[in-house]
MDTraj code that builds the backbone (N, CA, C; nanometers):
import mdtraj as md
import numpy as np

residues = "UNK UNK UNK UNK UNK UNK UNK UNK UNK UNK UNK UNK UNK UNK UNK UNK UNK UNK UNK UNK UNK UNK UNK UNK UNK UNK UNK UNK UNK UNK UNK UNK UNK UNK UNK UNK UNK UNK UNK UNK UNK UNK UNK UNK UNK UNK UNK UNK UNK UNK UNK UNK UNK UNK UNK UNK UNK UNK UNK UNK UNK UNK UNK UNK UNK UNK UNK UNK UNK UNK UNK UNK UNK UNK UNK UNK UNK UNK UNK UNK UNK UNK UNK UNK UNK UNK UNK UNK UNK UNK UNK UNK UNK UNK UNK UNK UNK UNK UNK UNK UNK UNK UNK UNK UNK UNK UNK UNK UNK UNK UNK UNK UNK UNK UNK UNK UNK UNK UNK UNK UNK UNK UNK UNK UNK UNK UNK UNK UNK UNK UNK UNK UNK UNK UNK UNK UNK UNK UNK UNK UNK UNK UNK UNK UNK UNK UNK UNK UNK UNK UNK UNK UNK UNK UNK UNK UNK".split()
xyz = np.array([
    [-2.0212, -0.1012, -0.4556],
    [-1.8813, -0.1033, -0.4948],
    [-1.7940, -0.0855, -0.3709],
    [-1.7062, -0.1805, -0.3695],
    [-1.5783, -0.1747, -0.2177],
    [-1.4881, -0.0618, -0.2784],
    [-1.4982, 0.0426, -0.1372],
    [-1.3922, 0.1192, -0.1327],
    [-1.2806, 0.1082, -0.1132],
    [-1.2157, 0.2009, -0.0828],
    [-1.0614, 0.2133, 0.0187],
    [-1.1240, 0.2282, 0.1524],
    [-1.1166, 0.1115, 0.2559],
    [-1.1660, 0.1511, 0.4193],
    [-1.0145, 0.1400, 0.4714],
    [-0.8995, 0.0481, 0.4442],
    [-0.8372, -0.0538, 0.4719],
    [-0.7092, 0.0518, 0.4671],
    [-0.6110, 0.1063, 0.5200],
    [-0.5094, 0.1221, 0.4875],
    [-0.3609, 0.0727, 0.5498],
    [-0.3024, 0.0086, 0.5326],
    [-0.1925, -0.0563, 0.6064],
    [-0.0576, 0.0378, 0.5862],
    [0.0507, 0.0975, 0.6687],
    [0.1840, 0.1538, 0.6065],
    [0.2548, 0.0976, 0.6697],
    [0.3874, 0.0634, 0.5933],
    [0.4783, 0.0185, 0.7024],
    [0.6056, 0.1298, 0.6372],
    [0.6436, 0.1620, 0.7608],
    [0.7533, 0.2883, 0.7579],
    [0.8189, 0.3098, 0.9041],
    [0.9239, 0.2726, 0.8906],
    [1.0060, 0.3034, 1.0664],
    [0.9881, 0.4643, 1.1005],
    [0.9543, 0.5091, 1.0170],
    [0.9704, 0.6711, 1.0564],
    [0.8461, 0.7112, 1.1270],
    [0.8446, 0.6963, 1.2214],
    [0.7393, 0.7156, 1.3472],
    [0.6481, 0.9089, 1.3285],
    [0.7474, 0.9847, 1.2605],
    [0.7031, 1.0867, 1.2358],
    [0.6052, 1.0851, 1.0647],
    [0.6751, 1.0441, 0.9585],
    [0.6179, 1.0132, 0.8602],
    [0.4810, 0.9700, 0.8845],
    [0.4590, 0.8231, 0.9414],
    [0.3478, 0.7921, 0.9535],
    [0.2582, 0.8283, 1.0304],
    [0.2895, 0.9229, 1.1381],
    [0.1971, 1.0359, 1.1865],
    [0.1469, 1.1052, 1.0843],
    [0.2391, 1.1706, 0.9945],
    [0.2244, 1.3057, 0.9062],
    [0.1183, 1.2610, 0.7600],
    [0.0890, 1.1083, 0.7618],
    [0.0450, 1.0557, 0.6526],
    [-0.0787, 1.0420, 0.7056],
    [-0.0612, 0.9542, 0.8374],
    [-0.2141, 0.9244, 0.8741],
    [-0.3326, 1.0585, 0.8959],
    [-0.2281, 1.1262, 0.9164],
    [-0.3177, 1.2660, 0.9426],
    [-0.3935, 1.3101, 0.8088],
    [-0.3009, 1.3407, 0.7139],
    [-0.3511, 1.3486, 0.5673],
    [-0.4475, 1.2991, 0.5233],
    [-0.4332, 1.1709, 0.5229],
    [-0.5594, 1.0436, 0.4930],
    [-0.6794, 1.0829, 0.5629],
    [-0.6696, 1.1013, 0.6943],
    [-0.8014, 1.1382, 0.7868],
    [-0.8704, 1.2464, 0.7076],
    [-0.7936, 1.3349, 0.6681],
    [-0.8375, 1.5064, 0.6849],
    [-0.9135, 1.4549, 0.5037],
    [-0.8923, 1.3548, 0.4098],
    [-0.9548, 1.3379, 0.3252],
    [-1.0619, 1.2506, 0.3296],
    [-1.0415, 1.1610, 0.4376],
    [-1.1691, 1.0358, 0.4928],
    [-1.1557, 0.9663, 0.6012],
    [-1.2710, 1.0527, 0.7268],
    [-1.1948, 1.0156, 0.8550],
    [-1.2560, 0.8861, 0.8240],
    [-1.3339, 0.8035, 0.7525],
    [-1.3818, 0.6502, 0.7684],
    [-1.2923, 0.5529, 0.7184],
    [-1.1940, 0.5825, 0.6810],
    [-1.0292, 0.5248, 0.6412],
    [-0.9495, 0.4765, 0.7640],
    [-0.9514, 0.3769, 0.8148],
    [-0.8519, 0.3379, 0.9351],
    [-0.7466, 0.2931, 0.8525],
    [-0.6468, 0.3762, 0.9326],
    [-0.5185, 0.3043, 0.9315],
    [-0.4029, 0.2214, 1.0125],
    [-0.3437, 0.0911, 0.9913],
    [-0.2950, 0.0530, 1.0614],
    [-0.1268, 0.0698, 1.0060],
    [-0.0559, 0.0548, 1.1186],
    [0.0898, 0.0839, 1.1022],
    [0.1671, 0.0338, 1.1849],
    [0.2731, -0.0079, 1.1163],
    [0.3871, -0.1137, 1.1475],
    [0.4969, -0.0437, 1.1417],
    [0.6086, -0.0290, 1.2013],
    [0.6840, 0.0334, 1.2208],
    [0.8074, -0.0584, 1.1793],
    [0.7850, -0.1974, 1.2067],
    [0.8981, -0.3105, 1.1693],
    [0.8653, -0.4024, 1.0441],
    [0.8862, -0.3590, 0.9164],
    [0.8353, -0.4461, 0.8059],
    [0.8412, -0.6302, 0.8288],
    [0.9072, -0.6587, 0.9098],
    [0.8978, -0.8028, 0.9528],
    [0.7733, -0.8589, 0.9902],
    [0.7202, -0.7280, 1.1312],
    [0.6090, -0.7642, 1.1822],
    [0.4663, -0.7675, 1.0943],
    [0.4952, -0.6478, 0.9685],
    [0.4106, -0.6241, 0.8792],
    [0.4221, -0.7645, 0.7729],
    [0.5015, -0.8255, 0.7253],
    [0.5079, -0.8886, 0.6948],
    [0.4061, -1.0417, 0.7376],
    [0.4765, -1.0392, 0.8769],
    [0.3780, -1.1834, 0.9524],
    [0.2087, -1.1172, 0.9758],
    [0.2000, -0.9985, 0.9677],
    [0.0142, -0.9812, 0.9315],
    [0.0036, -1.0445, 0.8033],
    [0.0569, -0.9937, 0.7008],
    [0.0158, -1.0119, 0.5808],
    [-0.0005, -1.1178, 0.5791],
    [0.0799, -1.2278, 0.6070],
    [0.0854, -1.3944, 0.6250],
    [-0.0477, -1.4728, 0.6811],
    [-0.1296, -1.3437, 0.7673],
    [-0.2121, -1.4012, 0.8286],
    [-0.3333, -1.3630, 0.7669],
    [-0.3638, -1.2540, 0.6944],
    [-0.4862, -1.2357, 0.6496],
    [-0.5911, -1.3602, 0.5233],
    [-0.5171, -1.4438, 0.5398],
    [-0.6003, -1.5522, 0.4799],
    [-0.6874, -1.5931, 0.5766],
    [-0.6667, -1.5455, 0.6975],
    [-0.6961, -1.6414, 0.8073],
    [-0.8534, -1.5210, 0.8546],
    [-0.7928, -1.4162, 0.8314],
    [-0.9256, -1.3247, 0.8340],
    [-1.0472, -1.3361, 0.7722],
    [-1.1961, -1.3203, 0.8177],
    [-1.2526, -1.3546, 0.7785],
    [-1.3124, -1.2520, 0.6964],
    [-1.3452, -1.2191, 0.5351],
    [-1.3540, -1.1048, 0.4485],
    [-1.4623, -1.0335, 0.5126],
    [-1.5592, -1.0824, 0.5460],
    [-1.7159, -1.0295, 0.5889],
    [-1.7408, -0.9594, 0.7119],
    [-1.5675, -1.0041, 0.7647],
    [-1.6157, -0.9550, 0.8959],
    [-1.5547, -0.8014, 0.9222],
    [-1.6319, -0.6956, 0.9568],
    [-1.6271, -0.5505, 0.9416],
    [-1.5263, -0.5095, 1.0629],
    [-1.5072, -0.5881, 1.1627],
    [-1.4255, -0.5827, 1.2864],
    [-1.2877, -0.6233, 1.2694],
    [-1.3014, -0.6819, 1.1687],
    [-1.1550, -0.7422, 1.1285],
    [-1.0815, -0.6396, 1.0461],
    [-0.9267, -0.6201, 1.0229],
    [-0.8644, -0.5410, 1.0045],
    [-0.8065, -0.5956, 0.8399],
    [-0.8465, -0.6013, 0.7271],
    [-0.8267, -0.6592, 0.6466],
    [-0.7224, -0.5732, 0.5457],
    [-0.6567, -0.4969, 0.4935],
    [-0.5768, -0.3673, 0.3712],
    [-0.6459, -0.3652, 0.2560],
    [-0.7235, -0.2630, 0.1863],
    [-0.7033, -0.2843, 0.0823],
    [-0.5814, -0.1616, -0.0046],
    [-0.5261, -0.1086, 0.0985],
    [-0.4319, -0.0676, -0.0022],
    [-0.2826, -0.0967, 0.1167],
    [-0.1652, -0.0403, 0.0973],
    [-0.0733, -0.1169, 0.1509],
    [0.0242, -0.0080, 0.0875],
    [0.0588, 0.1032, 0.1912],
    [0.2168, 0.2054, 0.1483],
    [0.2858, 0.1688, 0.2062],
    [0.3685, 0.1047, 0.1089],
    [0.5363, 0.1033, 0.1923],
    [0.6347, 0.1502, 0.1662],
    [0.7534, 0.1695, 0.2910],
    [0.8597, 0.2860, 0.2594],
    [0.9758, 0.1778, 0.1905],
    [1.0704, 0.2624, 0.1363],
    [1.1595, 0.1420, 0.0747],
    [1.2614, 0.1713, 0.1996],
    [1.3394, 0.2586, 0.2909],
    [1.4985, 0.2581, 0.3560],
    [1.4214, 0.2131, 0.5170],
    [1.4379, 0.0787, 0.5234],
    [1.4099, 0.0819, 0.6667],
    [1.4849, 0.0132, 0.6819],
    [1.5333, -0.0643, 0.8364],
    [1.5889, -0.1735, 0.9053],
    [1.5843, -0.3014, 0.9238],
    [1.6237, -0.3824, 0.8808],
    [1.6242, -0.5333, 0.9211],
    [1.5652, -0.6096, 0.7538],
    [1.4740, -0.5393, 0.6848],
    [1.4717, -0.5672, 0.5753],
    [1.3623, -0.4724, 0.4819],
    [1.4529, -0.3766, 0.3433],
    [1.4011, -0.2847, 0.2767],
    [1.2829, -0.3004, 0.2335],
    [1.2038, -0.2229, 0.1445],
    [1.0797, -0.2596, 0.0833],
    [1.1210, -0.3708, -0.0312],
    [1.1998, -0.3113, -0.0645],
    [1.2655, -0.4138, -0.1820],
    [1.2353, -0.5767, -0.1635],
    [1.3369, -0.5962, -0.0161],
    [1.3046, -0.7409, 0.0319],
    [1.1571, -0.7253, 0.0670],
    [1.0891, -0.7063, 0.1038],
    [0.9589, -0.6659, 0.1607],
    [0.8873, -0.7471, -0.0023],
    [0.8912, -0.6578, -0.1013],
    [0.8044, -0.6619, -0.2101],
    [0.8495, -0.8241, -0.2148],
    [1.0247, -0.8664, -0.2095],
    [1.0718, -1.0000, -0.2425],
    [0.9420, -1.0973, -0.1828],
    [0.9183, -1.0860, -0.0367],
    [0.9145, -1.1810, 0.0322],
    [0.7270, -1.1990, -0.0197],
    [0.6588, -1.0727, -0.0466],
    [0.5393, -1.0795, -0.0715],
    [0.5218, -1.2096, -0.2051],
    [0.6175, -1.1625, -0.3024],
    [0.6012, -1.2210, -0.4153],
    [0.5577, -1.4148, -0.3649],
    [0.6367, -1.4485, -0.2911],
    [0.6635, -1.5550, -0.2418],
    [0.4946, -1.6360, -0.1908],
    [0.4576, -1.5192, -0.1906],
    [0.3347, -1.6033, -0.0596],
    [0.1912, -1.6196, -0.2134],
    [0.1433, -1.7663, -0.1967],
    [0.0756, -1.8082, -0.2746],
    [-0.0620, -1.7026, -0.3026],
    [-0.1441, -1.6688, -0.1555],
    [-0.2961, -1.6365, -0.1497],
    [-0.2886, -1.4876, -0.2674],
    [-0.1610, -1.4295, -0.2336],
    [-0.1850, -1.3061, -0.2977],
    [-0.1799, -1.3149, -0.4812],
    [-0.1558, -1.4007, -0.4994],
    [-0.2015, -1.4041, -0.6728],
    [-0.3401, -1.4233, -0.6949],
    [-0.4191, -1.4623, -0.5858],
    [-0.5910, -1.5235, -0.6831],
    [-0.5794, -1.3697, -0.5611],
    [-0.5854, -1.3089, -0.4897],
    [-0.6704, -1.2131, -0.4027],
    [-0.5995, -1.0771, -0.3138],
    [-0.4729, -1.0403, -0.4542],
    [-0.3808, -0.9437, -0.4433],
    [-0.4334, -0.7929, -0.3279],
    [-0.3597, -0.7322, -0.3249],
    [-0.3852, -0.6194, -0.2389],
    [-0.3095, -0.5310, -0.2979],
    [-0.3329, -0.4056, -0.3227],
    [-0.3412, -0.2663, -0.4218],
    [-0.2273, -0.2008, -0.3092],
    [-0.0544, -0.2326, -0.3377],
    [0.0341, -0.1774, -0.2825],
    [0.1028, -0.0260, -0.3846],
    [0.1324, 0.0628, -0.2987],
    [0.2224, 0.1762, -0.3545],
    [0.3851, 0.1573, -0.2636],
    [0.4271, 0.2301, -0.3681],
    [0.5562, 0.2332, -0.2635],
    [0.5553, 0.3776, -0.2419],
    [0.6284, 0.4345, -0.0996],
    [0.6008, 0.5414, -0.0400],
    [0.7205, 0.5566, 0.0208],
    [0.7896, 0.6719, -0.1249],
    [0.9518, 0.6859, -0.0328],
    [0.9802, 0.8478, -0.0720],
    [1.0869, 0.8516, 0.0087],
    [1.1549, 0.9755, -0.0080],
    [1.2541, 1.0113, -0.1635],
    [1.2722, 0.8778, -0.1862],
    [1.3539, 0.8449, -0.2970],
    [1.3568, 0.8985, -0.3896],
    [1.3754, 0.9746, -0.5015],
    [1.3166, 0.9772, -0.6302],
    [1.3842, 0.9991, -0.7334],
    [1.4548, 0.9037, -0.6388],
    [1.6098, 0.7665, -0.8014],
    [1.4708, 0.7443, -0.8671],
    [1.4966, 0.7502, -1.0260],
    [1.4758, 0.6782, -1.1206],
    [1.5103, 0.5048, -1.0952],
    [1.6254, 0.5298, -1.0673],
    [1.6498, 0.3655, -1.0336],
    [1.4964, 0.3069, -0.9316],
    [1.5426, 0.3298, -0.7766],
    [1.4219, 0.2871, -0.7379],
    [1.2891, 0.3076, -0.7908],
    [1.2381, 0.3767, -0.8384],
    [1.1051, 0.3958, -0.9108],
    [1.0735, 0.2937, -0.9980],
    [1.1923, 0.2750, -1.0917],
    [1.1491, 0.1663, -1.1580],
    [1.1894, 0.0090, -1.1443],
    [1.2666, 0.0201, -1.0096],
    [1.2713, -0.1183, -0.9374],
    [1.1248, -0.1730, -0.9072],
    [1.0821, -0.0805, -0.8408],
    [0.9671, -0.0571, -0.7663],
    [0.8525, -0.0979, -0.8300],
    [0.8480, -0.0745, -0.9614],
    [0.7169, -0.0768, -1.0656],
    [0.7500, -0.2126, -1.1249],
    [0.8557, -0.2711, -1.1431],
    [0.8856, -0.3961, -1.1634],
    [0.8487, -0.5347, -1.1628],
    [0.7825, -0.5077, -0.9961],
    [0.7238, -0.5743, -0.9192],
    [0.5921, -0.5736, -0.9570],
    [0.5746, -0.7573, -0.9975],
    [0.3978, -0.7273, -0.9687],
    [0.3164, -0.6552, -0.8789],
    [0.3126, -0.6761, -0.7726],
    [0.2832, -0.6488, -0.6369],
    [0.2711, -0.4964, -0.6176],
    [0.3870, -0.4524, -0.6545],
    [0.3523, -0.3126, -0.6432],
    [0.2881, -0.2348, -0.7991],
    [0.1830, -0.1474, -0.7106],
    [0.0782, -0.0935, -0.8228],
    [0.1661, 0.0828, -0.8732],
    [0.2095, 0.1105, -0.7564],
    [0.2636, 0.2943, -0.8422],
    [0.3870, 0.2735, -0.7194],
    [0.4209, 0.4264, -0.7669],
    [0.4941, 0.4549, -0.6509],
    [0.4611, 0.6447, -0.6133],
    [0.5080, 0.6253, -0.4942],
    [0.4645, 0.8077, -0.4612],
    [0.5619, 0.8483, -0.3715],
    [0.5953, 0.9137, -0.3750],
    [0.7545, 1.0085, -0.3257],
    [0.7117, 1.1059, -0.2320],
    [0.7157, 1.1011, -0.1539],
    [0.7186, 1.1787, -0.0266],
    [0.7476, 1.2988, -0.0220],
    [0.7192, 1.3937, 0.0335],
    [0.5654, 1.3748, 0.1273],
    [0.4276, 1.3377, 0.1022],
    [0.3554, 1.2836, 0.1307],
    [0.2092, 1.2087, 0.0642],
    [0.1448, 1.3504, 0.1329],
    [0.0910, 1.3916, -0.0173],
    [-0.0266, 1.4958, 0.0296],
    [-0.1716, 1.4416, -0.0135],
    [-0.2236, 1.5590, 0.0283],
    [-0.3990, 1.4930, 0.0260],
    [-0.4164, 1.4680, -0.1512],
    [-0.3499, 1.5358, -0.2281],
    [-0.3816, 1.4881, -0.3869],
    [-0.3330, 1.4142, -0.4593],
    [-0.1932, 1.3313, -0.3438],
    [-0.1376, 1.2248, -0.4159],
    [-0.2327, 1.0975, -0.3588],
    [-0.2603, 1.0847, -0.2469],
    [-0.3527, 0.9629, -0.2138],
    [-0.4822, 0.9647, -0.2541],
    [-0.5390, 1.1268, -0.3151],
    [-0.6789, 1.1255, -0.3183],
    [-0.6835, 1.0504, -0.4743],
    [-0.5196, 1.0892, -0.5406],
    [-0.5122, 1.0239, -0.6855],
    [-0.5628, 0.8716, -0.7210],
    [-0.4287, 0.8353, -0.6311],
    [-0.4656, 0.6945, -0.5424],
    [-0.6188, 0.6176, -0.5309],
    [-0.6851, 0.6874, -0.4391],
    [-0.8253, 0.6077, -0.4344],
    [-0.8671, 0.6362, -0.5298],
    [-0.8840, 0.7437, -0.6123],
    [-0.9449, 0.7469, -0.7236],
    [-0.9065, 0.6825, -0.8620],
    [-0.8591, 0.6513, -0.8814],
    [-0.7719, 0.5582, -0.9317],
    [-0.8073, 0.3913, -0.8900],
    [-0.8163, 0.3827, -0.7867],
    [-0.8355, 0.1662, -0.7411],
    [-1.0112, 0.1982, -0.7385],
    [-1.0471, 0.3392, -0.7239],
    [-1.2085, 0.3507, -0.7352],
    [-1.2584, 0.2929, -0.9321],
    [-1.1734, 0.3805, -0.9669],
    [-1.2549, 0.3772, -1.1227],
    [-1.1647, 0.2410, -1.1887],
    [-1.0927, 0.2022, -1.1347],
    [-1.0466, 0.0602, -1.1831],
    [-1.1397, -0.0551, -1.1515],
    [-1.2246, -0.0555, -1.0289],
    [-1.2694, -0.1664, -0.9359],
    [-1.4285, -0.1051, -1.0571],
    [-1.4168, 0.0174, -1.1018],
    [-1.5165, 0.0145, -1.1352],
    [-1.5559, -0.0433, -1.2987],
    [-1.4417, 0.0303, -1.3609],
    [-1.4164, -0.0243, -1.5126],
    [-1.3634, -0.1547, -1.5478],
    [-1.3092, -0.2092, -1.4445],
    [-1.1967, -0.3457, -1.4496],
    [-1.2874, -0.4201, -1.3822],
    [-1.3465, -0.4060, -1.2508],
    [-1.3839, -0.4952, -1.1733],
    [-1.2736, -0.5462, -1.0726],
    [-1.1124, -0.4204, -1.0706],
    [-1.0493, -0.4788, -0.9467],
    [-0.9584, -0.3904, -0.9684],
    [-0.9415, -0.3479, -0.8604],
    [-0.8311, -0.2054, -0.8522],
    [-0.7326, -0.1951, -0.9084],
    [-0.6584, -0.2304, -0.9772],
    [-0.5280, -0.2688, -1.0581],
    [-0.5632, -0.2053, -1.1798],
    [-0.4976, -0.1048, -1.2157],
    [-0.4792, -0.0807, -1.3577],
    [-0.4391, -0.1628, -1.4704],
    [-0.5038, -0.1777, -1.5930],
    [-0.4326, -0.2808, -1.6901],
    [-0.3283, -0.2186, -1.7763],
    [-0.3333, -0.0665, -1.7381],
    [-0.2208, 0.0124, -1.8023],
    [-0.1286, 0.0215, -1.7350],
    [-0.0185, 0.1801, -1.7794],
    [0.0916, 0.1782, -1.6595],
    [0.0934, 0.2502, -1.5556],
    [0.1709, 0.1890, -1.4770],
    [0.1287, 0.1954, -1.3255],
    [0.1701, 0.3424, -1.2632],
    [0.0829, 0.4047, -1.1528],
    [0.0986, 0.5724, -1.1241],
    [0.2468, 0.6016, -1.0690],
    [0.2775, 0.7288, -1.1096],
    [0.3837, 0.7149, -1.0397],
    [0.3472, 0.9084, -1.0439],
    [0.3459, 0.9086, -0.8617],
    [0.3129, 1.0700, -0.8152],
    [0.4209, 1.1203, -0.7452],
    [0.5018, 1.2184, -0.7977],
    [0.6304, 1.3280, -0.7256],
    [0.6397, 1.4341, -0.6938],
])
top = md.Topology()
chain = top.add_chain()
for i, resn in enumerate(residues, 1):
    res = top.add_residue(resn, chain, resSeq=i)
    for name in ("N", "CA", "C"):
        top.add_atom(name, md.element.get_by_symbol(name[0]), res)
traj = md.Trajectory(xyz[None], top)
């Protein structure tokens, strides 16, 4: 059964994603995480992982994907927009949360709106909101056969 190895965040807050990656480690240092600081640039990865090859263990592939919603040049909001857009991710989706400080009702349920996005989790990410998380895309991939809940989607505060 495929785990969580894969973690991608994109969040301008250079301290946040210190304070997250650390978390994640201290629950599974075999969890790499990669991080984008400019959702644009995160964006043109995502664009490219068709191009990755699945098998290959060197390659940097997500299977999960936190993103913050208040950043620069374009929100998660547009972020989730622009994902919707791109064909590969309907046959071979990727298990996104949103990961904000926020915790408008409004955004929350903007947020859940979205195919694309699977929960949302409100900041600060501690070790029992992400451990929720894998456990959760664990017993889905296990009962479903693919990380996505067919119910409703998590939402941790």
């Amino acid at each position: 059964m495929k785990k969580i190895t894969n973690i991608l965040m994109i969040d301008d807050n250079k301290i946040d994603c210190f304070i997250n990656e650390k978390v994640i480690r201290q629950l599974d240092t075999s969890i790499m995480c990669n991080i984008y600081y400019c959702p644009l640039e995160a964006l043109n990865f995502i664009k490219s992982i068709p191009s990755i090859p699945k098998e290959d263990p060197e390659e940097f592939r997500p299977d999960l994907i936190l993103l913050d919603i208040n950043m620069p040049l374009m929100d998660g909001f547009q972020f989730l927009d622009a994902l919707e857009e791109l064909e590969f991710l309907k046959t071979d989706p990727i298990c996104l949360y949103m990961l904000s400080s926020s915790s408008s009702e409004w955004d929350i349920n903007r947020a859940l709106d979205y195919d694309h996005c699977n929960g949302y989790i409100n900041k600060p990410l501690a070790e029992y909101k992400i451990c929720h998380v894998i456990n959760s895309y664990n017993q889905n991939l296990k009962e479903h056969g693919t990380p996505f809940s067919p119910g409703p989607k998590n939402v941790l505060l």
